[in-house]
RODO-2510 file (C-alpha; in nm, 4 decimals, decimal comma):
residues 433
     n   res          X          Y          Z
     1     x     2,1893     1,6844     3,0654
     2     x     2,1262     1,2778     2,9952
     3     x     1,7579     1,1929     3,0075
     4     x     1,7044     0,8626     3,2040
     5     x     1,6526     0,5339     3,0020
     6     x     1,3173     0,4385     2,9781
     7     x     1,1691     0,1018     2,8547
     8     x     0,8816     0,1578     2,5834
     9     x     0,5860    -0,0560     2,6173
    10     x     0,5256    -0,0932     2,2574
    11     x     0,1704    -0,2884     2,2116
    12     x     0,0359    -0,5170     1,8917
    13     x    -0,2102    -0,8104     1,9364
    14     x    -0,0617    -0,8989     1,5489
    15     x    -0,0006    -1,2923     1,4446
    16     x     0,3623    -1,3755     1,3239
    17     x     0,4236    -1,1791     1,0282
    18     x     0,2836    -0,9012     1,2359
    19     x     0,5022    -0,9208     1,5350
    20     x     0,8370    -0,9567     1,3001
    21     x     0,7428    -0,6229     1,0888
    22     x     0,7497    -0,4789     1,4761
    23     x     1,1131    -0,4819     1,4661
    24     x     1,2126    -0,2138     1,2742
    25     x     1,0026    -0,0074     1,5603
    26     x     1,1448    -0,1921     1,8684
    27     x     1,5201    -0,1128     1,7182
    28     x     1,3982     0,2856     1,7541
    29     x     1,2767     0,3078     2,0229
    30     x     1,5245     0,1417     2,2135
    31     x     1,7954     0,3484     2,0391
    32     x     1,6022     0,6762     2,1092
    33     x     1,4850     0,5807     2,4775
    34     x     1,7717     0,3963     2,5652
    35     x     1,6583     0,0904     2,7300
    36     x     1,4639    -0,2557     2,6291
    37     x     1,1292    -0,2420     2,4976
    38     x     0,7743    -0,4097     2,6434
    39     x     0,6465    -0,6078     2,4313
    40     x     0,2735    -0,6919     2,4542
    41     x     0,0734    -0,9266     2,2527
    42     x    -0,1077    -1,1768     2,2023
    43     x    -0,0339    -1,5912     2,1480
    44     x     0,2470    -1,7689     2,2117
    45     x     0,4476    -1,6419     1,9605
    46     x     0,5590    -1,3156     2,0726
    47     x     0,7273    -1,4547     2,3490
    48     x     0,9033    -1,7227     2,0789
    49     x     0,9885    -1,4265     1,8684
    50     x     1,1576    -1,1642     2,0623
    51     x     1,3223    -1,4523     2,3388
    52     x     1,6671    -1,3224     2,3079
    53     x     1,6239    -0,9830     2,0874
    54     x     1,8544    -0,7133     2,2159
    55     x     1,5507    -0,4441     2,1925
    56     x     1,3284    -0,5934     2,3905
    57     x     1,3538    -0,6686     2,7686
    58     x     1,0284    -0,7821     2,8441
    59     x     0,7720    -0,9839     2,6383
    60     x     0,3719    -1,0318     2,8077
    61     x     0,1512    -1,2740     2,6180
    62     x    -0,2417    -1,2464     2,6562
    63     x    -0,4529    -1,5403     2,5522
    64     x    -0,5992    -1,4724     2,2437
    65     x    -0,9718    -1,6108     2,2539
    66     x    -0,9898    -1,5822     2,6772
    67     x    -1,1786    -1,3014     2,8127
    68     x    -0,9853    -1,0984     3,0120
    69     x    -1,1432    -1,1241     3,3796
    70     x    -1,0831    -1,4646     3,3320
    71     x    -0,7136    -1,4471     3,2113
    72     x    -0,4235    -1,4633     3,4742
    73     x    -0,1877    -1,2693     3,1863
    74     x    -0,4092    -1,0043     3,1603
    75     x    -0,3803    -0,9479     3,5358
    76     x     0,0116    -0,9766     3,5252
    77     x     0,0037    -0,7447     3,2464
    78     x    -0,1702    -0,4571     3,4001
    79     x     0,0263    -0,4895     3,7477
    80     x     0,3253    -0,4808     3,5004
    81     x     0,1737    -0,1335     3,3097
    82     x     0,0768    -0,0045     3,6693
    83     x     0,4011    -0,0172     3,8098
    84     x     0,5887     0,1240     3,4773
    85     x     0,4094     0,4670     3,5215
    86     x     0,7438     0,6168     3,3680
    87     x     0,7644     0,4785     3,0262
    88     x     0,6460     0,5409     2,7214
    89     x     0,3193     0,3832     2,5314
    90     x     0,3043     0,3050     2,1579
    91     x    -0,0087     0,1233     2,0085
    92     x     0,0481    -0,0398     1,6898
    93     x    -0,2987    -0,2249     1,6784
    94     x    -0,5675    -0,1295     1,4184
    95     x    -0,8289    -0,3476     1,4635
    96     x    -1,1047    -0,1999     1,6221
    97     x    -1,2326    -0,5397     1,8253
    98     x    -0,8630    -0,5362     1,9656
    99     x    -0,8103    -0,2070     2,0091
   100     x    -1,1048    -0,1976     2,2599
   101     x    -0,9138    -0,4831     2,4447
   102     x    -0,6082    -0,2608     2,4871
   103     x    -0,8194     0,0384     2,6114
   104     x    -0,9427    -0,1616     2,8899
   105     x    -0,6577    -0,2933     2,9627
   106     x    -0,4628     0,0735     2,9879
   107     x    -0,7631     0,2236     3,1730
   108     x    -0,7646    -0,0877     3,4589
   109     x    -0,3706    -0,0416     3,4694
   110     x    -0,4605     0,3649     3,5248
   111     x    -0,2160     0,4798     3,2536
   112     x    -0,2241     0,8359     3,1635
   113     x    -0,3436     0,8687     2,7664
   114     x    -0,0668     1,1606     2,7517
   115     x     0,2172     0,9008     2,8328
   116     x     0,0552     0,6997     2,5071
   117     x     0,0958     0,7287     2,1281
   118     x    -0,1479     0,4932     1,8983
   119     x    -0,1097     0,4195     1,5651
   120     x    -0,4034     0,5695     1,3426
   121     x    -0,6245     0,3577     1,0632
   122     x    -0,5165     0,4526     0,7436
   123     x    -0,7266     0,4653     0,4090
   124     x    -0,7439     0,1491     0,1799
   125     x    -0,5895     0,4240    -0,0843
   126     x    -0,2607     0,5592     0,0513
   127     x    -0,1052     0,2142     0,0716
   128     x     0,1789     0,3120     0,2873
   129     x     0,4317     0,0496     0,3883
   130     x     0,3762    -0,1284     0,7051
   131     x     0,7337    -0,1179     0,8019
   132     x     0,7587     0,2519     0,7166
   133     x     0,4598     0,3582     0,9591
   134     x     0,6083     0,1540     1,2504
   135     x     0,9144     0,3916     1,1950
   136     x     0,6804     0,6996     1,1470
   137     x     0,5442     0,5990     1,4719
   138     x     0,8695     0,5866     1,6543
   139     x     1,0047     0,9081     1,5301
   140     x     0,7095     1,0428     1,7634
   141     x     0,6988     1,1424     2,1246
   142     x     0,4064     1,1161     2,3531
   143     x     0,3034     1,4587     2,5050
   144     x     0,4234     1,3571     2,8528
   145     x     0,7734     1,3664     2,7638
   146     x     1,0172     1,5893     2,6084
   147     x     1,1248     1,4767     2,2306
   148     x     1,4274     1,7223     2,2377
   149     x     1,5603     1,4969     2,5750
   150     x     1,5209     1,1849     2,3549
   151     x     1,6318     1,2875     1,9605
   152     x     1,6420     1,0644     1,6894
   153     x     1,9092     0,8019     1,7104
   154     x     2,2529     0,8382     1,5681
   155     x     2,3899     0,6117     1,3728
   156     x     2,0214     0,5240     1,2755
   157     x     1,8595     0,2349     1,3477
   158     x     1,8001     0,0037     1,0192
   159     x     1,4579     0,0881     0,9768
   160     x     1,3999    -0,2853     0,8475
   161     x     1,3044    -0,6391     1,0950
   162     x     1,5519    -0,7621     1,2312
   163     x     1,5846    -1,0832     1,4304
   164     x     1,7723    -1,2499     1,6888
   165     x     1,8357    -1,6552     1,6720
   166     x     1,9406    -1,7881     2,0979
   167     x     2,2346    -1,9781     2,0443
   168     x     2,0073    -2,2399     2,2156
   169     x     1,7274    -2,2991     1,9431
   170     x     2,0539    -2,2776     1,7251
   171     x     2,1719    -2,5929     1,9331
   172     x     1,8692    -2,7394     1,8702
   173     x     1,8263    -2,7075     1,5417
   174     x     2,2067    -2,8474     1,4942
   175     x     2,1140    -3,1557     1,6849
   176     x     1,7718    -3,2070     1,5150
   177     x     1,9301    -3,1881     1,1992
   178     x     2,2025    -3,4422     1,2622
   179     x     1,9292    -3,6816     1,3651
   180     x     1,7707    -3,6797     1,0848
   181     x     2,1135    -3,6764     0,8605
   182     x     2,0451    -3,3712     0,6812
   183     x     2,3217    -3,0994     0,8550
   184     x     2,5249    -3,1773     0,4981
   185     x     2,2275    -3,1044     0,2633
   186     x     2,1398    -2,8025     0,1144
   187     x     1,7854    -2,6924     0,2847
   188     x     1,5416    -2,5216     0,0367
   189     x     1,2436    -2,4812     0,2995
   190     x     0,8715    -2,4671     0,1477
   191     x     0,5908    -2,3765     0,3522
   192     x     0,2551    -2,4429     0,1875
   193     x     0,0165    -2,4076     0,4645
   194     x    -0,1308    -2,0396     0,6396
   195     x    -0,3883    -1,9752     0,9101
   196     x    -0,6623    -2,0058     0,6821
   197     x    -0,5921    -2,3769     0,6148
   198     x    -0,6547    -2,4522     0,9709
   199     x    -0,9654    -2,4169     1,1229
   200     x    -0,9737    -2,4993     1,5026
   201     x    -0,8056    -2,8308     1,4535
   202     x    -0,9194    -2,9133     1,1568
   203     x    -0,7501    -2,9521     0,8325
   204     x    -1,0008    -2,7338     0,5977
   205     x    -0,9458    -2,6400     0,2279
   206     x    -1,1771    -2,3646     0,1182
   207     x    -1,2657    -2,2032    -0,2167
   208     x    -1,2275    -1,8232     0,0275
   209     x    -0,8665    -1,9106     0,0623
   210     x    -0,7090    -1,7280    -0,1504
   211     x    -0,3098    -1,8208    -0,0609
   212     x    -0,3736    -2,2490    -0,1107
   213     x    -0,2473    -2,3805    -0,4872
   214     x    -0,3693    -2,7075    -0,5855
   215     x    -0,1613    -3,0848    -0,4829
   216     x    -0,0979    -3,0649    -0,8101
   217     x     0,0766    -2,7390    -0,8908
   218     x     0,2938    -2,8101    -0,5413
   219     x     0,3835    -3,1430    -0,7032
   220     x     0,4896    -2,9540    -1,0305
   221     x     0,6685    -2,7085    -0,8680
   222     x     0,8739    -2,9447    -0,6368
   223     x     0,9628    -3,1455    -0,9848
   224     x     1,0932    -2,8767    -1,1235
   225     x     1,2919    -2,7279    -0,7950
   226     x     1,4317    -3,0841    -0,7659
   227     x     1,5442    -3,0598    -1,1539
   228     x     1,7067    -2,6939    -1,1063
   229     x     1,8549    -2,7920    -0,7484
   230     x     1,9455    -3,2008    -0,7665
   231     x     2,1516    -3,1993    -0,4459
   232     x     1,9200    -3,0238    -0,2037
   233     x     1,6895    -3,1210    -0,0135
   234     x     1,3515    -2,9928     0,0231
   235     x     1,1514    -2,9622     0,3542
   236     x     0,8056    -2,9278     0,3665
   237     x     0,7580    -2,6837     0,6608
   238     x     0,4294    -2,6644     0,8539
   239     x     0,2870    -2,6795     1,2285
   240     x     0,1617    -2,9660     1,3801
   241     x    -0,2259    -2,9456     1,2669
   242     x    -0,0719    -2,8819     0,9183
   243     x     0,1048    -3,2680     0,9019
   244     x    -0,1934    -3,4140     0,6938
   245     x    -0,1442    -3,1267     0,3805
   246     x     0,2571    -3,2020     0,3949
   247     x     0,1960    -3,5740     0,3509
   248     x    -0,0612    -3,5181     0,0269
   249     x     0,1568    -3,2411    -0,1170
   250     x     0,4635    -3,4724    -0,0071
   251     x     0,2353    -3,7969    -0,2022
   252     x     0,1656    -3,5629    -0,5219
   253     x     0,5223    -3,5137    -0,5501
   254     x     0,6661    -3,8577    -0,4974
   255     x     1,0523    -3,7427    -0,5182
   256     x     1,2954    -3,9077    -0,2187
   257     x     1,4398    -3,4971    -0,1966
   258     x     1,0859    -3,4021    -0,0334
   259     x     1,0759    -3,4616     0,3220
   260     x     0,8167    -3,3341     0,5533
   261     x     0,8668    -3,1650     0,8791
   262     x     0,6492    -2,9996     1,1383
   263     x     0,8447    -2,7685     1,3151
   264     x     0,8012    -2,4841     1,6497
   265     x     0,8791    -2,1556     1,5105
   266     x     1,2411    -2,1283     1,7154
   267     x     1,3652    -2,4443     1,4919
   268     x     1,1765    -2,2416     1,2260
   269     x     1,4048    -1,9323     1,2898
   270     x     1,6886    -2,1109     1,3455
   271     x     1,6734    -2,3295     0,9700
   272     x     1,6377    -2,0079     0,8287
   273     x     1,9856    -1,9265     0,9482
   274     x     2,1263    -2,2056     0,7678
   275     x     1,8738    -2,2859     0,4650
   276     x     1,9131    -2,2215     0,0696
   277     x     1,5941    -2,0685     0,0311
   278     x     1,2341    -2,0354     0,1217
   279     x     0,9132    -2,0592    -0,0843
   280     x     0,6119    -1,9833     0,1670
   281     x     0,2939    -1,8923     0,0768
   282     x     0,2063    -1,7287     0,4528
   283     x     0,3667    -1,3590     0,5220
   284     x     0,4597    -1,4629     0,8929
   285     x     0,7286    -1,7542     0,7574
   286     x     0,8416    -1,4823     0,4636
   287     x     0,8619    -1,2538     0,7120
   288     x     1,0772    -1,4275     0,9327
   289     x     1,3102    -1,5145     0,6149
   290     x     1,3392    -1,1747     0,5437
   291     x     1,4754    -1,0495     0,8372
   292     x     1,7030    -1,3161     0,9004
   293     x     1,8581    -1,2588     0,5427
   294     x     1,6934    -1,6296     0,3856
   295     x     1,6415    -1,5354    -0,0085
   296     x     1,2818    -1,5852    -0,0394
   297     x     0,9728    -1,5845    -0,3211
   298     x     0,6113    -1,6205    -0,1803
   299     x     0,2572    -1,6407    -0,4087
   300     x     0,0132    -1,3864    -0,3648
   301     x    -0,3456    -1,3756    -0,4945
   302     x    -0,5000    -1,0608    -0,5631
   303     x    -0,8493    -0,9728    -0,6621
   304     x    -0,9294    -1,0020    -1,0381
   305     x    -1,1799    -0,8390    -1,2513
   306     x    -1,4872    -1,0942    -1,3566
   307     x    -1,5260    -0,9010    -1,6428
   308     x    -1,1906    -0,8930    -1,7610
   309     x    -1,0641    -1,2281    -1,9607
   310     x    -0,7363    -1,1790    -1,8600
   311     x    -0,5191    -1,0668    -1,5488
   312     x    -0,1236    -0,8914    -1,6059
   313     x     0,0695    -0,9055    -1,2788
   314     x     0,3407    -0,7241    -1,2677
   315     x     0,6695    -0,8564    -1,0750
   316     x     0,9470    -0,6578    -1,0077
   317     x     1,2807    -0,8681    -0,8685
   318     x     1,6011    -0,7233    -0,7508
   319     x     1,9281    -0,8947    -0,8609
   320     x     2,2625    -0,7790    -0,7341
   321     x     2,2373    -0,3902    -0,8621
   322     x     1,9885    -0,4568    -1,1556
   323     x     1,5831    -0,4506    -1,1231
   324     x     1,4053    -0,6578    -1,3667
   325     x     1,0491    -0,6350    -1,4268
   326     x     0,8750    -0,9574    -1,5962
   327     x     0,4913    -0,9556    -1,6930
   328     x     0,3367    -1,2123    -1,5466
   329     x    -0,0063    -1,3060    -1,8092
   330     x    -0,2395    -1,5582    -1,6766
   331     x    -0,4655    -1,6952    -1,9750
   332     x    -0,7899    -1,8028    -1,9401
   333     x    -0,6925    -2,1696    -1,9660
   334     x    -0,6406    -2,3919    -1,6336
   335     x    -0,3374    -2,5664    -1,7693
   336     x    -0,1588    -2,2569    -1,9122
   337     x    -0,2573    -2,0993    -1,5703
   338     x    -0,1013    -2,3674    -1,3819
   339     x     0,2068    -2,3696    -1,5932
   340     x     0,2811    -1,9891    -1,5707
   341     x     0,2321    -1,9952    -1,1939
   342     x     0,4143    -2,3032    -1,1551
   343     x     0,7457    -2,1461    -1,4078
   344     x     0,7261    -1,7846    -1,2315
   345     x     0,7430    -1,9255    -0,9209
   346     x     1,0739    -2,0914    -1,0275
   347     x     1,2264    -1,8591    -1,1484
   348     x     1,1478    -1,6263    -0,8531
   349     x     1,3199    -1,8391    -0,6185
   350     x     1,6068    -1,9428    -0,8019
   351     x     1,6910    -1,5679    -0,8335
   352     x     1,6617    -1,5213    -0,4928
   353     x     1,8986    -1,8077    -0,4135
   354     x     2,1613    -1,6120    -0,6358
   355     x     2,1672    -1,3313    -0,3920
   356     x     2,4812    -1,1771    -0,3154
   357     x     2,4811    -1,1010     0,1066
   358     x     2,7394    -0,8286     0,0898
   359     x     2,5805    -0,6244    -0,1682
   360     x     2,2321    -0,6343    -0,0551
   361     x     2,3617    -0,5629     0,3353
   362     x     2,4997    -0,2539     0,1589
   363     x     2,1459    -0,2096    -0,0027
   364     x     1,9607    -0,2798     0,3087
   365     x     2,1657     0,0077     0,4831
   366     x     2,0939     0,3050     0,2530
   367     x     1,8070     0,5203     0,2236
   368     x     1,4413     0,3037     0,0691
   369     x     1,3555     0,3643    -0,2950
   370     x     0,9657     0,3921    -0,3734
   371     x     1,0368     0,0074    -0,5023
   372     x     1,2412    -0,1739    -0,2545
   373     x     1,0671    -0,2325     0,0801
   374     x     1,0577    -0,5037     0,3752
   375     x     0,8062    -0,7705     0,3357
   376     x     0,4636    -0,7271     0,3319
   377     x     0,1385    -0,8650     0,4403
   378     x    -0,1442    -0,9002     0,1468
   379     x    -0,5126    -0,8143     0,2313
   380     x    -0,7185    -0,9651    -0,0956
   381     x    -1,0729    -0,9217    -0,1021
   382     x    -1,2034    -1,3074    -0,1041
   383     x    -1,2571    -1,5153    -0,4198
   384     x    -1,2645    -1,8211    -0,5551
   385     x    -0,9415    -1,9755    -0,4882
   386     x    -0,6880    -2,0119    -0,7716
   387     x    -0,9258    -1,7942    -1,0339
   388     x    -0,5855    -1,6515    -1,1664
   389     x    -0,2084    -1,7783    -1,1471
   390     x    -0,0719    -1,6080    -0,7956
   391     x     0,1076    -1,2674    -0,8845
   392     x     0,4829    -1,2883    -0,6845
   393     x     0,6210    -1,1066    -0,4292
   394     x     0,9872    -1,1591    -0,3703
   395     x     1,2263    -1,0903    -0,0762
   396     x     1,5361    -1,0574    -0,0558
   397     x     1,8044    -1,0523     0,2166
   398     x     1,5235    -0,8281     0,4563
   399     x     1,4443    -0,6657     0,1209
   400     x     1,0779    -0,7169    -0,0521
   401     x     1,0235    -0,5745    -0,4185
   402     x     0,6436    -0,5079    -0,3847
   403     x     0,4278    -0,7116    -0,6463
   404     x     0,1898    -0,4752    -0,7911
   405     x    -0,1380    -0,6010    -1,0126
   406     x    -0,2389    -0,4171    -1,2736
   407     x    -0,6203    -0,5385    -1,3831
   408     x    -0,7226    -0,4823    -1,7093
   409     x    -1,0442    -0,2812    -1,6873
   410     x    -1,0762    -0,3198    -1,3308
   411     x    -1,1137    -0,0017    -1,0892
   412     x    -1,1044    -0,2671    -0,7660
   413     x    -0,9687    -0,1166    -0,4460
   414     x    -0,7267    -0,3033    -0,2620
   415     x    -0,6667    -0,2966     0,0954
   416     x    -0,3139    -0,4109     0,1577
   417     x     0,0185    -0,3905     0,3372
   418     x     0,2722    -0,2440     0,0663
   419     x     0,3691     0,0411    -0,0699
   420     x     0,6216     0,3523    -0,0562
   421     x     0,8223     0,5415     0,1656
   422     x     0,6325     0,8782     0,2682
   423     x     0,8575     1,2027     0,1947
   424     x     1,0507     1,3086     0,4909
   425     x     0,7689     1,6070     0,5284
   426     x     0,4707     1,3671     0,5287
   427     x     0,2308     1,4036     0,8811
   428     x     0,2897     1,0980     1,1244
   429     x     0,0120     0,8568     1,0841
   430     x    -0,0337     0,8627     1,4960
   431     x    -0,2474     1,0227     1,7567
   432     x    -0,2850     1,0456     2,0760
   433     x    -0,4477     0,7699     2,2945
***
């Protein structure tokens, strides 16, 4: 006997990178449940995100900084849980500030903790892939139902992110690119700005942000993407608040192929669809690129040894069918640092615009290797910014070959998104609500 379809209210107060790694969950559990997931987060973006995704049937935003009695989505929400007392609960959130959120919100909606499955904290050490959890998580069945009435899809779901472009924001994007007279162009996008360069509405710069690169090395690196790529153009992609960094790193470059843009993440999604390349230094924008198949290289700073004169990064990029591995070695002078960091990162993305989309479909469909992941999200212990050249992490066609630092000397523990797939006998990393 068919089990009914449910719809799986699958929960993650994540930013953007975040709520894109929630994909490869979403496409399980609406494969295994048989109807449209839930989705409830946090921000505007989750909404902007899964609009028109064929997983998800219904997406409920909370405020992110308004307390809940005072929040009219909040209230929606929990009518919304209330009445689903059928379906499903997965919790994705770590966070223990968050999580306490969430709690309230399921106990003043009255849902049963056996209906719900959460997502538990993991050590620093075991490093498992963010991605490959999510899965984990979805191979799992809360105690209120039976798993044998809802088995593991088949064909299997892709176990990668995976998004969906409307045809509309596609629309828009055509049109907002034939206003400007760049639909003929080659697009390489570049997205130099994160979260930490905003504060409130402020444009701040700090020493404890440990993704920003000098004007400088932005201006050296355009010079030499301009050299390797004459005929394309490249857009300097950022939010709104972010305007004032795109015209100095715009300024520092002084070439007539850098134009500046401030875009809404649906035109975001959508000029992935039809760009070159990307070079971001935020997950969430190398996230998106990633899952919409945009070949991809983004800087990443990782914690360095003060006693150690030198740092070897180790950066491992897939090409076609072959895997090289290049040694990064940042020396202690600031020039020779710049320049490494500045060549690297060239070379990183004009591999990635080589990719081939047939072959790495084909690669994206078979089983994970302990090297080849989807992208990831870097948790650095703070330090002074740009101590050490950025190590790389490069993705490719919703593949990411995981940078991994090796410090000379240094027994530093680092807490980050990354790593390999668990053996099929591994525990789920879940409990119950």
């Amino acid at each position: 006997m068919t089990a009914s379809p449910l719809h799986p209210i699958v929960i993650w107060f994540g930013r953007v990178g975040d709520m894109i790694l929630l994909s490869a969950l979403l496409d399980v559990l609406a494969a295994r449940y048989g109807g449209g997931c839930h989705v409830i987060g946090a921000g505007s973006w989750p909404g902007e995100i899964y609009a028109t995704h064929s997983a998800v049937a219904r997406v409920s935003a909370l405020h992110r900084y308004t307390a809940w009695v005072f929040d009219p989505a909040w209230w929606r929400t929990a009518r919304a849980l209330r009445a689903a007392r059928a379906d499903p609960v997965y919790v994705c959130e770590t966070d223990p500030r968050k999580l306490a959120r969430i709690r309230r919100l399921l106990a003043a909606s009255g849902t049963d903790p056996r209906r719900c499955l959460m997502l538990a904290p993991e050590p620093a050490e075991a490093c498992s892939h963010w991605v490959d959890r999510l899965v984990s998580l979805g191979r799992l069945t809360p105690p209120a139902f039976d798993a044998a009435a809802y088995p593991w899809p088949c064909p299997a779901p892709p176990g990668a992110p995976r998004l969906e472009v409307s045809a509309a924001a596609q629309a828009d994007c055509d049109a907002w690119l034939e206003d400007k007279g760049w639909r003929e162009r080659p697009l390489v996008l570049v997205q130099p700005g994160n979260r930490r360069t905003m504060r409130g509405r402020r444009l701040r710069l700090s020493a404890a942000d440990d993704k920003a690169w000098p004007l400088e090395r932005w201006g050296a690196l355009l010079h030499r993407l301009h050299a390797r790529l004459p005929q394309a153009l490249i857009v300097l992609c950022g939010a709104p608040r972010e305007s004032l960094l795109l015209e100095w790193i715009a300024a520092a470059a002084a070439l007539p192929a850098v134009v500046a843009a401030e875009l809404p993440l649906p035109r975001l999604l959508a000029l992935c669809m039809r760009a070159h390349s990307m070079i971001s230094v935020d997950s969430g924008p190398a996230h998106a690129a990633a899952a919409l198949g945009l070949p991809s290289a983004a800087p990443r700073s990782y914690p360095s040894s003060a006693s150690s004169a030198a740092n070897t990064s180790s950066m491992q990029l897939r090409t076609g069918q072959r895997l090289r591995r290049c040694s990064i070695r940042a020396r202690s002078g600031a020039a020779s640092r710049r320049e490494t960091a500045v060549c690297s990162m060239l070379r990183a993305s004009s591999a990635a615009g080589s990719a081939r989309p047939a072959r790495t479909q084909r690669a994206m469909r078979c089983a994970w290797s302990p090297a080849i992941g989807t992208a990831t999200q870097a948790r650095p212990q703070a330090r002074v910014c740009n101590s050490v050249s950025p190590p790389l992490q490069t993705t490719r066609r919703a593949l990411l070959i995981s940078s991994q630092s090796s410090l000379s000397g240094s027994s530093a523990v680092r807490s980050r998104r990354g790593g390999s797939r668990p053996s099929p006998g591994a525990a789920p990393v879940s409990t119950v609500l």
